[in-house]
Structures are given as C-alpha cells and as structure tokens.
TIRO-538223 format. One record per residue (C-alpha): residue number from 1; x, y, z; chain. Coordinates in steps of 0.25 Angstrom, whole numbers. Layout:
<atoms>
+-----+-------+-------+-------+-------+
!  nr !    c1 !    c2 !    c3 ! kette !
+-----+-------+-------+-------+-------+
! NUM !     X !     Y !     Z !     A !
...
+-----+-------+-------+-------+-------+
</atoms>
This chain:
<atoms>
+-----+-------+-------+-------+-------+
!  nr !    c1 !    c2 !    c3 ! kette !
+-----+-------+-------+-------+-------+
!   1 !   101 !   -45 !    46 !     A !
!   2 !    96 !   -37 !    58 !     A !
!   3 !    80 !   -36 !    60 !     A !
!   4 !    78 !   -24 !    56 !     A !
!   5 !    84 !   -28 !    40 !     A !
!   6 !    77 !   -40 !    39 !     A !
!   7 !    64 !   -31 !    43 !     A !
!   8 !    69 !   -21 !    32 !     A !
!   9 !    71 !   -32 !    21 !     A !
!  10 !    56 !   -38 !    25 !     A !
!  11 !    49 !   -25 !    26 !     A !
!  12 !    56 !   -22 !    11 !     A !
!  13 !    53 !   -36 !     5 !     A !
!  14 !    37 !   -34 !    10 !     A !
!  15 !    36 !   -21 !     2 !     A !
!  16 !    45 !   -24 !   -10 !     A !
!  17 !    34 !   -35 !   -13 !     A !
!  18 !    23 !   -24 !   -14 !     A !
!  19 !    30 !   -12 !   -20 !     A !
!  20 !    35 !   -22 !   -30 !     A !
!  21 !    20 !   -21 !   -38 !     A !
!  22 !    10 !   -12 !   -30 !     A !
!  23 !    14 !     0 !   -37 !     A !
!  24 !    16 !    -6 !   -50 !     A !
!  25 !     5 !   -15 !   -51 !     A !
!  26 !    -6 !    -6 !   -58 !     A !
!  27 !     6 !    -3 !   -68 !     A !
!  28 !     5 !   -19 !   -72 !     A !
!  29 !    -8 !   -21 !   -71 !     A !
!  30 !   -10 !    -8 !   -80 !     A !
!  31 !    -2 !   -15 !   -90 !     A !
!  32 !    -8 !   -28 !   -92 !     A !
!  33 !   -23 !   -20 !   -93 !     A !
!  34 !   -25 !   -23 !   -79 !     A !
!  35 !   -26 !    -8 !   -74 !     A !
!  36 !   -42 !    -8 !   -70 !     A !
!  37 !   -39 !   -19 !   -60 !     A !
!  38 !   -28 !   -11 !   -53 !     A !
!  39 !   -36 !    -7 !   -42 !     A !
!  40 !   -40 !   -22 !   -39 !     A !
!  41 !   -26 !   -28 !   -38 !     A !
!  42 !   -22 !   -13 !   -28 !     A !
!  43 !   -39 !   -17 !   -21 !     A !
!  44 !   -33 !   -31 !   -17 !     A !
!  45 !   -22 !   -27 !    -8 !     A !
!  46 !   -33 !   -20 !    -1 !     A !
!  47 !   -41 !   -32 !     0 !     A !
!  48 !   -32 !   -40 !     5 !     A !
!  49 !   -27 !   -33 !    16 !     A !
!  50 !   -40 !   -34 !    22 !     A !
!  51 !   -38 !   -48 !    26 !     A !
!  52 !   -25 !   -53 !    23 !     A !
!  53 !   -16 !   -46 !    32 !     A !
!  54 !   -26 !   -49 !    44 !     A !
!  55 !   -26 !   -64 !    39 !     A !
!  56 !   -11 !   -65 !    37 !     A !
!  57 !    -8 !   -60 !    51 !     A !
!  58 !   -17 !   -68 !    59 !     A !
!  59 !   -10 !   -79 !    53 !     A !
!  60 !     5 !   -73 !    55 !     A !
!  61 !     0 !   -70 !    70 !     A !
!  62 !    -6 !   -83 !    72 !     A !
!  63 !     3 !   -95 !    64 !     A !
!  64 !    13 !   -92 !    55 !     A !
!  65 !    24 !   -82 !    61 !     A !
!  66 !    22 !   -68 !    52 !     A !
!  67 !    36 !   -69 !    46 !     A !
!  68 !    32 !   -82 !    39 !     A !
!  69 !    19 !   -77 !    35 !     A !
!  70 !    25 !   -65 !    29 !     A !
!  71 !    35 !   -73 !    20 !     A !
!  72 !    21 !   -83 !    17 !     A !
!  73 !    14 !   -72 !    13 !     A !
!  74 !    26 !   -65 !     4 !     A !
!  75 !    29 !   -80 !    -3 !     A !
!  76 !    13 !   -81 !    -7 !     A !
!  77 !    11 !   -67 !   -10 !     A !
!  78 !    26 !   -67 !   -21 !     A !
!  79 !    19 !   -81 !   -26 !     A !
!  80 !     5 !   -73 !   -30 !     A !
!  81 !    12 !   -60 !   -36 !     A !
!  82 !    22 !   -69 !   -42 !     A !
!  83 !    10 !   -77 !   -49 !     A !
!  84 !     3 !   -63 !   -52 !     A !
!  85 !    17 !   -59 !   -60 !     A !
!  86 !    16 !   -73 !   -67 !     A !
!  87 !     3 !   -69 !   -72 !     A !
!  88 !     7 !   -57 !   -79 !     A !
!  89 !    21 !   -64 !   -83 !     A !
!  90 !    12 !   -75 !   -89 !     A !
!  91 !     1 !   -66 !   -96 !     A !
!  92 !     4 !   -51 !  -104 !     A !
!  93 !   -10 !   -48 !   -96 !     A !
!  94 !   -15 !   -55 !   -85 !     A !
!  95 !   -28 !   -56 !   -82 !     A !
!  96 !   -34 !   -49 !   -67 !     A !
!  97 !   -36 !   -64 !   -63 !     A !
!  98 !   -24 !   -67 !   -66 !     A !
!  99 !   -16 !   -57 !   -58 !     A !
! 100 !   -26 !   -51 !   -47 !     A !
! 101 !   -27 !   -63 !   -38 !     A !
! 102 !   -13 !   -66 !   -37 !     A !
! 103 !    -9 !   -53 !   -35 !     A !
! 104 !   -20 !   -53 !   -24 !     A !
! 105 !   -14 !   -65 !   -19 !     A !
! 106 !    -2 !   -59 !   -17 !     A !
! 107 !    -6 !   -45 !   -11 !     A !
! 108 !   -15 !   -53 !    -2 !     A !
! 109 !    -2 !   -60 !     4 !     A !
! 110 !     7 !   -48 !     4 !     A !
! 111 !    -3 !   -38 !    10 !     A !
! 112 !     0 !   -45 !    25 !     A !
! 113 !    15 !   -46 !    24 !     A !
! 114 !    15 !   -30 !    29 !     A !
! 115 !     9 !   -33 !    41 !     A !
! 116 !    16 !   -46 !    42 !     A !
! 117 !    31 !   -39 !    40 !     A !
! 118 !    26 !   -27 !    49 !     A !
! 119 !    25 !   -41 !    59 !     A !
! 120 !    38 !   -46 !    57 !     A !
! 121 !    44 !   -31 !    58 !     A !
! 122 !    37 !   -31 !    73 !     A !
! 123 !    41 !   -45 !    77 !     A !
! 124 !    56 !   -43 !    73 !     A !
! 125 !    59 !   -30 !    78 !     A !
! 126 !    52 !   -34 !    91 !     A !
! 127 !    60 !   -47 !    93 !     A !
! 128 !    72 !   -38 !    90 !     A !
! 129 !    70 !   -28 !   102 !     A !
! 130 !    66 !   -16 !    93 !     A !
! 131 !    56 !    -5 !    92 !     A !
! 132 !    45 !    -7 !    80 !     A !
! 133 !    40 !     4 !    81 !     A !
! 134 !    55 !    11 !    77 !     A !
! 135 !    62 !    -1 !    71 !     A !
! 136 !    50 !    -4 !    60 !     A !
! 137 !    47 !     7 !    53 !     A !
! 138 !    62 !     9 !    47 !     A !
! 139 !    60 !    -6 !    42 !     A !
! 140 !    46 !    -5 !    37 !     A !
! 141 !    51 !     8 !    28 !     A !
! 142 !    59 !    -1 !    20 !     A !
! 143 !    46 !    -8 !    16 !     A !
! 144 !    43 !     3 !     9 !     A !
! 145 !    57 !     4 !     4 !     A !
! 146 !    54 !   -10 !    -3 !     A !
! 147 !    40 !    -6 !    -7 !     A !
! 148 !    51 !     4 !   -16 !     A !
! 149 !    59 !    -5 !   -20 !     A !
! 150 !    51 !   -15 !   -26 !     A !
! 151 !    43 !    -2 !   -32 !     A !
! 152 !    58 !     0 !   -40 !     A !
! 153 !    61 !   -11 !   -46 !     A !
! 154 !    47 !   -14 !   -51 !     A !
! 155 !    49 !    -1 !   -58 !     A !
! 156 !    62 !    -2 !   -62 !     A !
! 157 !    62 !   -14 !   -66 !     A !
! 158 !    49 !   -11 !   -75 !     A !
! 159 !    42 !   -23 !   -67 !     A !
! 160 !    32 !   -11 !   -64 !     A !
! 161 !    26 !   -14 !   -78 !     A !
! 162 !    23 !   -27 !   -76 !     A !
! 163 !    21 !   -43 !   -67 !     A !
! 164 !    35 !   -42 !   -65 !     A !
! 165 !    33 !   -32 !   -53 !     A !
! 166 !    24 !   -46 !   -47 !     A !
! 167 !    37 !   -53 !   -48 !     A !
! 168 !    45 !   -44 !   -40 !     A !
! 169 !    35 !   -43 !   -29 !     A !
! 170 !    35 !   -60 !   -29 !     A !
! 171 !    51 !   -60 !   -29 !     A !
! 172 !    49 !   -49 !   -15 !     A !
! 173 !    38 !   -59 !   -10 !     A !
! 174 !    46 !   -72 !   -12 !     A !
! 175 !    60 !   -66 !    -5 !     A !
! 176 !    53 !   -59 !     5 !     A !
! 177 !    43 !   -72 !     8 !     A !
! 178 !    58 !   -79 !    12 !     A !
! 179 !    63 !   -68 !    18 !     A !
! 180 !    52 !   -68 !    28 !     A !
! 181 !    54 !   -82 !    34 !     A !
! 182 !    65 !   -76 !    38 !     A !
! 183 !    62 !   -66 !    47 !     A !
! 184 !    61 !   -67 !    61 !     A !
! 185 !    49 !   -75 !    67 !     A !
! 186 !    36 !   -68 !    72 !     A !
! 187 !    29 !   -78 !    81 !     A !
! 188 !    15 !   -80 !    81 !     A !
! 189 !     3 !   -77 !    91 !     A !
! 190 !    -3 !   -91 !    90 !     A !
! 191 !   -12 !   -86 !   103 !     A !
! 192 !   -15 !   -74 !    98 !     A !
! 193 !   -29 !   -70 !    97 !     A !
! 194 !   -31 !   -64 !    83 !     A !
! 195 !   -43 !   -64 !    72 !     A !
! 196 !   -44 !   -60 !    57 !     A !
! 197 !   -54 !   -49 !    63 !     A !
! 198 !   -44 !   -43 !    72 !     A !
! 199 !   -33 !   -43 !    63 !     A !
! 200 !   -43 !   -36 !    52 !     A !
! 201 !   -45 !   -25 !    63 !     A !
! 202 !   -61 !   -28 !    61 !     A !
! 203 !   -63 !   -26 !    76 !     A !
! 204 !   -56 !   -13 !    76 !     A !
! 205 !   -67 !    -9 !    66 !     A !
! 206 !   -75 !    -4 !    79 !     A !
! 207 !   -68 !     8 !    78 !     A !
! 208 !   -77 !    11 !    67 !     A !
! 209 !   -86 !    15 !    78 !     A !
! 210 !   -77 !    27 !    79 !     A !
! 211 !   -81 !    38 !    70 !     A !
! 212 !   -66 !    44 !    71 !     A !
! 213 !   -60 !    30 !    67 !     A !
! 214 !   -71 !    27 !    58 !     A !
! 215 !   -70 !    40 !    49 !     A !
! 216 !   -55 !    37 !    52 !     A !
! 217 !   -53 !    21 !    46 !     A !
! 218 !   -64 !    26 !    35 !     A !
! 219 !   -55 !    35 !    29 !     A !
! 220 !   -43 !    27 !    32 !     A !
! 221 !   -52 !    20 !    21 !     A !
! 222 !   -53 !    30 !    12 !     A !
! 223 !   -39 !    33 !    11 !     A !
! 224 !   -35 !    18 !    12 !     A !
! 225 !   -42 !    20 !    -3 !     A !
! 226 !   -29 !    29 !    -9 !     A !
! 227 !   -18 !    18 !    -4 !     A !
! 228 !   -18 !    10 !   -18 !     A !
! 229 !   -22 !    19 !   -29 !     A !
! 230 !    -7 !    24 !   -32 !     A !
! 231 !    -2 !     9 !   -30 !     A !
! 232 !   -11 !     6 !   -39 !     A !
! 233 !   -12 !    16 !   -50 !     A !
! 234 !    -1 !    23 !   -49 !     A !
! 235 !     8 !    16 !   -57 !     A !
! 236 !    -2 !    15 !   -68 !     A !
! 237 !    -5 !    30 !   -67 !     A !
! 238 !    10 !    33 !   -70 !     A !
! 239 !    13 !    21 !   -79 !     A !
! 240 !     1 !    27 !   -91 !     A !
! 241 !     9 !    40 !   -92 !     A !
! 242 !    19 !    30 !   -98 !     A !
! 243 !     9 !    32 !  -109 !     A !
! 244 !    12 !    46 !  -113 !     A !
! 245 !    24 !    49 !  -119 !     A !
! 246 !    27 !    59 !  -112 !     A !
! 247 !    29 !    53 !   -99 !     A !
! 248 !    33 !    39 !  -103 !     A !
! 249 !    47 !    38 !  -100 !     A !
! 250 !    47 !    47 !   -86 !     A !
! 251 !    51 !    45 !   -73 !     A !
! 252 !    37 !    43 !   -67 !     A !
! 253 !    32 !    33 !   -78 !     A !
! 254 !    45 !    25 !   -81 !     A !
! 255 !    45 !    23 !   -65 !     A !
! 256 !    32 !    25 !   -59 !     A !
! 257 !    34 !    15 !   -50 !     A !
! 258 !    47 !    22 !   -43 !     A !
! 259 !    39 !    34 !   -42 !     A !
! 260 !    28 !    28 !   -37 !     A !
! 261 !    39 !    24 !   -25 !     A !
! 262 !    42 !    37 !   -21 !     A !
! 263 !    29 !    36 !   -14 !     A !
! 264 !    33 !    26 !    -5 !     A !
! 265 !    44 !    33 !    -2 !     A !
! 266 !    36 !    45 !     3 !     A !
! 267 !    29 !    34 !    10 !     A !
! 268 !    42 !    30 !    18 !     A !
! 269 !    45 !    45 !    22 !     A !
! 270 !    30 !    49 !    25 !     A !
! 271 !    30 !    39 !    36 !     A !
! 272 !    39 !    49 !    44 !     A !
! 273 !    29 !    61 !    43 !     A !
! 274 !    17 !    52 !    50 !     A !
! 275 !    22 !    53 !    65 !     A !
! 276 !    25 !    70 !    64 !     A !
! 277 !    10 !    72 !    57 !     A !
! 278 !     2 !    63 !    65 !     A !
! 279 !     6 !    69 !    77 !     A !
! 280 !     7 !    84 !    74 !     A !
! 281 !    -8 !    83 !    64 !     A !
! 282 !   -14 !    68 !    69 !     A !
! 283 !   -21 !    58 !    61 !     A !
! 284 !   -33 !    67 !    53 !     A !
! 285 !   -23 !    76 !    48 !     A !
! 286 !   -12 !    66 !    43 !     A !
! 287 !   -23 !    58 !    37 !     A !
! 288 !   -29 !    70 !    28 !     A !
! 289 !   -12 !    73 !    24 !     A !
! 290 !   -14 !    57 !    17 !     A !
! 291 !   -28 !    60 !    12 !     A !
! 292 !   -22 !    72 !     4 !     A !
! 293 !    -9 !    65 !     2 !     A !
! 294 !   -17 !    54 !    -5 !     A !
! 295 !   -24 !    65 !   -12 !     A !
! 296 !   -12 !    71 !   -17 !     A !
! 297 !    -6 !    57 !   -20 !     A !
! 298 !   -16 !    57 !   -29 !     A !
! 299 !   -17 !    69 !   -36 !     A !
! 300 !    -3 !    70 !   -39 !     A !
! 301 !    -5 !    58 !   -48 !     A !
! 302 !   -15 !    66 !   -56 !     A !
! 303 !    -7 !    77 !   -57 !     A !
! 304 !     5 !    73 !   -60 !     A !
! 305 !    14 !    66 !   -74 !     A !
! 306 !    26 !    60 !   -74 !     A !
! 307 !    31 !    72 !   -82 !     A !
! 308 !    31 !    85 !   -76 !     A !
! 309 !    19 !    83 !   -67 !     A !
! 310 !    31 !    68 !   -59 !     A !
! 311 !    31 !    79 !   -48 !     A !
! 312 !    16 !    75 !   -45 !     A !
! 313 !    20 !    61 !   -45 !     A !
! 314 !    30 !    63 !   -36 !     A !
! 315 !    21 !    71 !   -25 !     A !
! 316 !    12 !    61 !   -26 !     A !
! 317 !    22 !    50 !   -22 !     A !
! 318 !    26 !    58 !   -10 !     A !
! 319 !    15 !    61 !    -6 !     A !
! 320 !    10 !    46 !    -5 !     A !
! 321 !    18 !    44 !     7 !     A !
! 322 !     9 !    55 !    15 !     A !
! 323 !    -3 !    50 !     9 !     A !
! 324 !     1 !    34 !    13 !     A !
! 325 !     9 !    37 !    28 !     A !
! 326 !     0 !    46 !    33 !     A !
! 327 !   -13 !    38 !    29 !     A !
! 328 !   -10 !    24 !    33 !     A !
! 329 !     1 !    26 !    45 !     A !
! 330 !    -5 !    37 !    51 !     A !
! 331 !   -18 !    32 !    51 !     A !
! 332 !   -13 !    17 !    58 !     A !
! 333 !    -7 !    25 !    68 !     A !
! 334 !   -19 !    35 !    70 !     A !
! 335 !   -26 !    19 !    71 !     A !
! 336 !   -17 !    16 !    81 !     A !
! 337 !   -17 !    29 !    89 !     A !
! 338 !   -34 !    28 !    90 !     A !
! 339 !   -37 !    13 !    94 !     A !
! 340 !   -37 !     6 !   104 !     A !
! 341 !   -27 !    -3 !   106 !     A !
! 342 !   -35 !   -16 !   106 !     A !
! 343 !   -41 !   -12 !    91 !     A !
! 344 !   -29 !    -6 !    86 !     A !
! 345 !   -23 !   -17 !    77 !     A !
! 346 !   -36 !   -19 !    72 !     A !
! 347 !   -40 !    -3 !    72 !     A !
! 348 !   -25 !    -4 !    62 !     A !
! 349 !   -34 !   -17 !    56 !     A !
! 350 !   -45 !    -9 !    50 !     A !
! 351 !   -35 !     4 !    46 !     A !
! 352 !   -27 !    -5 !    36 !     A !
! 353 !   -42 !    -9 !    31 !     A !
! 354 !   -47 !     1 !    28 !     A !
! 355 !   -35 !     8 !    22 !     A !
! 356 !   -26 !    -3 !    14 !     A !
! 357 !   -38 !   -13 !    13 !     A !
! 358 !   -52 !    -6 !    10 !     A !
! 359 !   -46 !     7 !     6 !     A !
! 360 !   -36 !     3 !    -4 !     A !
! 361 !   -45 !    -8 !    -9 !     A !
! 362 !   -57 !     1 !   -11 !     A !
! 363 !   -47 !    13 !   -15 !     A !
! 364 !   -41 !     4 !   -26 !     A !
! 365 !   -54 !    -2 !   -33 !     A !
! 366 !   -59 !    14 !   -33 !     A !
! 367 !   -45 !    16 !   -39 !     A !
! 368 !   -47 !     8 !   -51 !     A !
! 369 !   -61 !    12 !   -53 !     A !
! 370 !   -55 !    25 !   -54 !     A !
! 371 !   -45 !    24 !   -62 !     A !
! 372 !   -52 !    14 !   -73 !     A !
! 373 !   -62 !    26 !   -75 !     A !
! 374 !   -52 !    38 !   -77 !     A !
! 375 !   -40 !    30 !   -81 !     A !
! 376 !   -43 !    16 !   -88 !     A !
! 377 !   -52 !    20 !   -96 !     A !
! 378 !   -41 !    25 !  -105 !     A !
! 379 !   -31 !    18 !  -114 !     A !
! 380 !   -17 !    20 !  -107 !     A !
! 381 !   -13 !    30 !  -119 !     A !
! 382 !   -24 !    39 !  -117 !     A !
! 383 !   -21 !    52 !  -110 !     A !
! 384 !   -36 !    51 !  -103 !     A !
! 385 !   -29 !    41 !   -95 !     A !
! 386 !   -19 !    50 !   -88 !     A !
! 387 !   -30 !    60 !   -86 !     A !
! 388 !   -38 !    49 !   -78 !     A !
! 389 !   -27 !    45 !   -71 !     A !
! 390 !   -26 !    61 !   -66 !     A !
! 391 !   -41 !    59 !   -62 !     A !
! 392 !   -40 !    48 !   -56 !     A !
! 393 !   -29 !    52 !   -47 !     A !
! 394 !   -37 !    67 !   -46 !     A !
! 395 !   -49 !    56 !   -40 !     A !
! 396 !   -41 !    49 !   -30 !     A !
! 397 !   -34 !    62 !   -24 !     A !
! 398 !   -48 !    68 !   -23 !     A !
! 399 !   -52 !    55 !   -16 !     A !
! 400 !   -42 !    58 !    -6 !     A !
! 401 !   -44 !    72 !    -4 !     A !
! 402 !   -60 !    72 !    -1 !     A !
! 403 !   -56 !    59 !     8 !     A !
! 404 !   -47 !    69 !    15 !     A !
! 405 !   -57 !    78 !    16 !     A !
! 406 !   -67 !    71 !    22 !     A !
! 407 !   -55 !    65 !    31 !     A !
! 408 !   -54 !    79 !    36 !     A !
! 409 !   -69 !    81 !    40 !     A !
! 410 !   -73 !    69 !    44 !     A !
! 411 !   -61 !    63 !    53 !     A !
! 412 !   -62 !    70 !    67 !     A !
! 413 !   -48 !    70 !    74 !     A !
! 414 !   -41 !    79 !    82 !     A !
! 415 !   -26 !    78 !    84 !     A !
! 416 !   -18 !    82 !    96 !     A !
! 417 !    -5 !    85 !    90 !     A !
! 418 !     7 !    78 !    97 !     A !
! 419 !    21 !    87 !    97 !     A !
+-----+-------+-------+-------+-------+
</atoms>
C-alpha cells in the first residue's frame, strides 16, 4: 500500500472514533435523564485540549516516536469509552459519576491524536519526497469522510439512541491503536529544546499587547463559544419532535444523525472557497461572513420542522460549513500571515485556546444553562418545549449576530486585495 492510502485509512480511522458519538451523544444522555448535564460532557473537550495536546506532544517529540504514541493514545482512550458503554450496558440509567470521568478519560486521550496524526502525515510525506502543502490536504478530507461514516452507521444502526454508539467508537479506537504501530517511524528530537509553556503558545501571549491582535484572539473567543452547541444539542433538538405525531416517522427525526452529516459535508466543500475570499475581501470581511453563518446556523434551527419547514434544517447544515471553514482556518492562516515567525507556532498555540478550549468550554456551560431555562424545564411531551428549543436557538443566533457586529466596529483592518 502506497503512503498516500495508509495516510487515507489513518486520517479516516482518527475521525471515525469521534463521529461515532459526538453528534449523538446529547441524544443518549437525553434518554437515560441525563440532558441537563450535556453541556458538561461537550465543556470537557474544551478542557482538555488546554493541556493535553501540548503534554502529548512534548512527549511524542521527546521519547516515544509520534506513530507509537498515537496508537498508545487510541488503545487507552477505546479502553475508557469502552468502559463508559459498559456502564450504561450494565445500568438502565447511569449515574453522572458513572459515565462523565470515563468519558473525560477518553476524550482527554483522543483530543491529541489530531495533531499527532497531522505529525505522522508530515513526517511520511516528507520521507517520501512529496509536497505537504499539496499531497495533505486530499488525505486529511477523508477524515471528515470518516467523521461521515461513523455518523451512518450510528444512525442506522439505531446506536444513536443509546451506549452502543461508545462501543463503536472503542472498536475504531482499538483497530486504529494496531494500525498505528504500523506506520512509518517519526524519530524523535531528543535534543531538542521544548517546554510545556512553549508548546501552550503562553509566550506568544505578548501579542496581547497588540490591540489589532488582541481584539483579534478576543473574538476568536467569542466565536470559539458557537463550535459545540449544535454537537451538542442538536440531536436532542431533532430527536423531541419524535414526540409529536405528527413528525414522528419523518426523515429529519428517524435519521437525525445523517442529516446532521450533511454539515460535514458542507464542511469538506467550504474549504475550497477560503483561498478565492481571503484574497479578494481579507480576514475582517470573512470572519463577519462566519459570524453571520453561525447566526443563521442557528436561526434556521428555530425556524425550521422536520415537516414543511426540513428546508430550514437543510439551510442550516450547509451553512455550517461557512460558519466553521471561514472561522477556524481562515483565522490560522490570518495568525500565520501576522506573526513573526519566531512566536508563530505559539501565536497558532493560543488561537486553538481561545477557540476550541476557552470558547467551546465556556460556549458549552452557557449552552446548557440555556437550554435548562427554556427547554428542560418542560416534560418532553409538552409542546412548550419546542417553543423553547426555538428561543433558545433564536438566543444563540442573536449571540452571533451582536458578536458580528461589534466585530465589524471594533476590528480595525484594511485589506489590500490580491488579483
């Protein structure tokens, strides 16, 4: 098999274990009376990410060769989400305790395998005599392709409803924890000079001293808040018109879960717009197209029903891939582009802190509190629980939108457009 394939099959295995549960978890948790503490088990990843992709990859440059430390990670993080699934084999309703620190367990293993596959990309390609910058991206799509695939069978094999989706990410974990010992070696840097405070990007912090960057990463922030709340609650959302009649057996109920997909596949196409509106409007401009993305993400949801009103749904799955591409890669690359190159893996540090860690931690904790006032405050047969789902997602689009707004105001850039 050529480099390139066994690439493909890492890159699919690394996204097959996520997309196996994180868009149906809120639907499990929601039925075994578990749905108020959905933001904490979304907040963790967050958490997590502060510290443990940093840690992981010190050690991966340092000691144990990144392809091994990969499968290390995949094996203990199959063997935690395994045991979470066997706590809600074992028990008709687990208790928080029960499954929350297993599940963080895992997460808190597979967060790093990203960056630690990206790793194993470089190396490979660069031993093979090929370009990264053009042979990588063509692998890293079938990620997402994974991310898909998982997402399928979990619904169509009705594992969406409960632990058993746990147990498909664990059987991802454990062949992709063999596979990776056979991958090609990444040596390590034993001499290499490299700190836990460098690899958290705290030094690149200074640019915090910037007011352009500052305004810049404090938005990032802001935004960084909207990345979870659909993994989240989405599924829920959709699963509770299952209690009207009326919607029960639709499309957008019965399979909410490949819906829900169609956003990752926006996701896979939107990536090909980034280069054309970057250089034609610059960074301030695509940044407010992802704030009002999000916006509209949102409000679809409240707008729309799986009956007449699927159309919405659908908007608002395509629309994700704008509201997620144009935020988190154009902004790396507007990172890139504005440091210097001595803080720029750090400047990338604190970028990924403020948006996948404090953002979607604190944008998943508000979540919830959000969505216990409107939403679980009502049984799941009441109708005033749609029309607090609608409020709520009316609440998190004007979030969005006054975020967008201030964007516009308060971020000074002027763009040279590039022909």
């Amino acid at each position: 098999m050529s480099v390139k394939n066994r690439l493909i099959v890492m890159n699919f295995m690394i996204f097959a274990v996520w997309g196996a549960y994180l868009c149906s978890l809120g639907i499990y948790l929601q039925n075994i009376n578990m749905g108020s503490n959905i933001g904490y088990f979304f907040a963790v990843q967050g958490v997590v990410s502060l510290i443990m992709p940093a840690l992981i990859g010190i050690i991966a440059d340092k000691w144990v060769p990144a392809q091994k430390m990969l499968g290390i990670c995949h094996l203990l993080c199959a063997f935690f989400i395994a045991a979470a699934g066997y706590m809600g084999m074992t028990h008709s309703e687990p208790t928080f305790n029960q499954l929350f620190w297993l599940y963080s367990a895992s997460v808190a293993f597979f967060m790093p395998t990203i960056a630690l596959g990206n790793s194993v990309s470089y190396n490979a390609l660069t031993k093979a005599g090929l370009d990264t910058v053009k042979a990588f991206p063509p692998i890293r799509v079938w990620g997402t392709v994974g991310f898909i695939v998982s997402m399928w069978i979990v619904d169509l094999t009705g594992a969406k409803e409960n632990y058993m989706q746990l147990f498909i990410s664990a059987i991802w974990g454990v062949l992709l924890g063999i596979y990776s010992f056979t991958l090609p070696n990444c040596p390590v840097q034993k001499g290499k000079s490299s700190s836990l405070v460098e690899a958290l990007g705290l030094r690149a912090f200074a640019l915090f001293k910037q007011k352009k960057m500052a305004i810049f990463f404090i938005f990032s922030f802001l935004l960084g808040m909207c990345l979870q709340v659909t993994n989240g609650f989405a599924g829920t959302f959709l699963g509770d018109f299952g209690k009207i009649s009326e919607y029960a057996d639709t499309f957008a109920v019965q399979h909410n879960i490949i819906l829900s997909s169609l956003s990752q596949i926006s996701e896979t196409l939107c990536i090909l717009l980034i280069p054309f509106f970057l250089k034609r409007f610059g960074i301030k401009v695509v940044m407010m197209i992802a704030m009002l993305a999000w916006a509209l993400r949102f409000g679809f949801f409240g707008l729309g029903n799986p009956g007449g009103g699927v159309w919405l749904f659908i908007l608002s799955m395509i629309v994700y891939g704008v509201a997620f591409d144009f935020f988190n890669i154009s902004g790396s690359l507007f990172v890139d582009k504005e440091t210097d190159s001595e803080i720029r893996s750090s400047a990338q540090g604190v970028f990924m802190m403020m948006t996948n860690g404090l953002g979607a931690t604190v944008g998943s904790l508000c979540a919830q509190v959000v969505v216990d006032k409107f939403v679980n405050c009502y049984d799941a047969t009441d109708v005033m629980r749609m029309q607090g789902w609608s409020t709520a997602w009316y609440m998190f689009a004007a979030f969005a939108l006054i975020v967008a707004v201030l964007f516009a105001v308060l971020f000074k850039y002027k763009h040279t457009r590039e022909e």
